[in-house]
N, C-alpha and C positions, 0 to 999 in steps of 0.2 A: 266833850261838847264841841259842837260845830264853831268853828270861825266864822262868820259872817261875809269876808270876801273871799271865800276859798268855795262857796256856791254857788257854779259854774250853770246847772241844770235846774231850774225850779222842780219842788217834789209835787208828783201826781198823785192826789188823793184816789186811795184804791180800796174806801173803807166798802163796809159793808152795812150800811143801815136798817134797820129796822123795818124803815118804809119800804124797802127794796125788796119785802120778805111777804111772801102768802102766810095768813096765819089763822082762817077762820077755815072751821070744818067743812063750811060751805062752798068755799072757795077751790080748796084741796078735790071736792067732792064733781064739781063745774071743769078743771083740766080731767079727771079721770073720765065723765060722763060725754064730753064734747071736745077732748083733745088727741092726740098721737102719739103711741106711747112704741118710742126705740129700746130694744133691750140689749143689755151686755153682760160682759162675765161681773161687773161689778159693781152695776147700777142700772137703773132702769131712767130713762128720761122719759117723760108724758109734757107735750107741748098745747097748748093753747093759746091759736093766736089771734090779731084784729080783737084784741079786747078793747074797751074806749079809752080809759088814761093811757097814754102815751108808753108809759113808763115800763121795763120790764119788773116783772116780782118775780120773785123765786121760792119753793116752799122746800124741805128736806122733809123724809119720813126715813126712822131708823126704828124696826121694827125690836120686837124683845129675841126676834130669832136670829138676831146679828151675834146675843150674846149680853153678859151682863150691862151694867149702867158703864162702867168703865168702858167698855169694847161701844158701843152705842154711843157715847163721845166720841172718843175718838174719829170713829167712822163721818158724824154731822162735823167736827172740826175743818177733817180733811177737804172733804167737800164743800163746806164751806170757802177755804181758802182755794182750792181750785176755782169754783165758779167767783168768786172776789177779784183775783188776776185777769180774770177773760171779760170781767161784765163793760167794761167800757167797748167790746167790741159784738156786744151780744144786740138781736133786733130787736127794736121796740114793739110795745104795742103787743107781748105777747106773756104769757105766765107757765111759767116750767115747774115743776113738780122729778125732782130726784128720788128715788127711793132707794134705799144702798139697801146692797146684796151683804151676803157677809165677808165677801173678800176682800170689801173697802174697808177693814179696817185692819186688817190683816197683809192687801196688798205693797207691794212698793208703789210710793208716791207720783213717781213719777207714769205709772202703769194706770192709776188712776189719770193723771192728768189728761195723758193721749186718748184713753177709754171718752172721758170726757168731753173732749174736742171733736173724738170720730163720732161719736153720738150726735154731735151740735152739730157739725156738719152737714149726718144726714137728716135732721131736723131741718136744714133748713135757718135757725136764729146765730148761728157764729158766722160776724160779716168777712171778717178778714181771716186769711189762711194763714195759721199760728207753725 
């Protein structure tokens, strides 16, 4: 357990909410149909931006061709904790759709992360250079 005066840094909340998530098929269906979709060796990123709430949402798709329910975990985990690190610096105002390939569940971590950021970049919603 923490000491109480030995925290030097207050802690940044880096959750990942619910609200902060695409979840209706409608929506999934709205980036695909009117968005931009960057692809990579390990994921596919599709953007949709100038949507009204402010807010970003983010939706994962991990298809049965990743591999069992086991491997399909894992892969939506990763990715979730990638884009969770980055979302404080991601634009508003716009809704991402990741669909993992099968090498996100498979690849090194860190392989996805970069993949990640060189995607957001050329999308356009990652503000600051990680």
């Amino acid at each position: 357990m923490r000491s109480p005066g030995l925290n030097f840094f207050p802690a940044m909340r880096l959750r990942f909410p619910v609200t902060a998530r695409l979840t209706r098929s409608s929506e999934f269906a709205r980036v695909r149909t009117d968005g931009r979709a960057f692809h990579g060796k390990t994921m596919v990123v599709s953007v949709l931006r100038n949507v009204p709430p402010a807010g970003t949402r983010i939706g994962f798709i991990t298809s049965r061709r990743i591999g069992g329910a086991v491997m399909r975990n894992r892969a939506r985990r990763r990715l979730r904790e990638v884009i969770r690190a980055d979302r404080p610096q991601l634009l508003a105002g716009c809704w991402i759709v990741i669909i993992a390939k099968t090498a996100a569940a498979t690849a090194p971590f860190l392989d996805v992360q970069n993949e990640w950021r060189n995607l957001a970049k050329r999308a356009g919603v990652l503000l600051l250079d990680l």
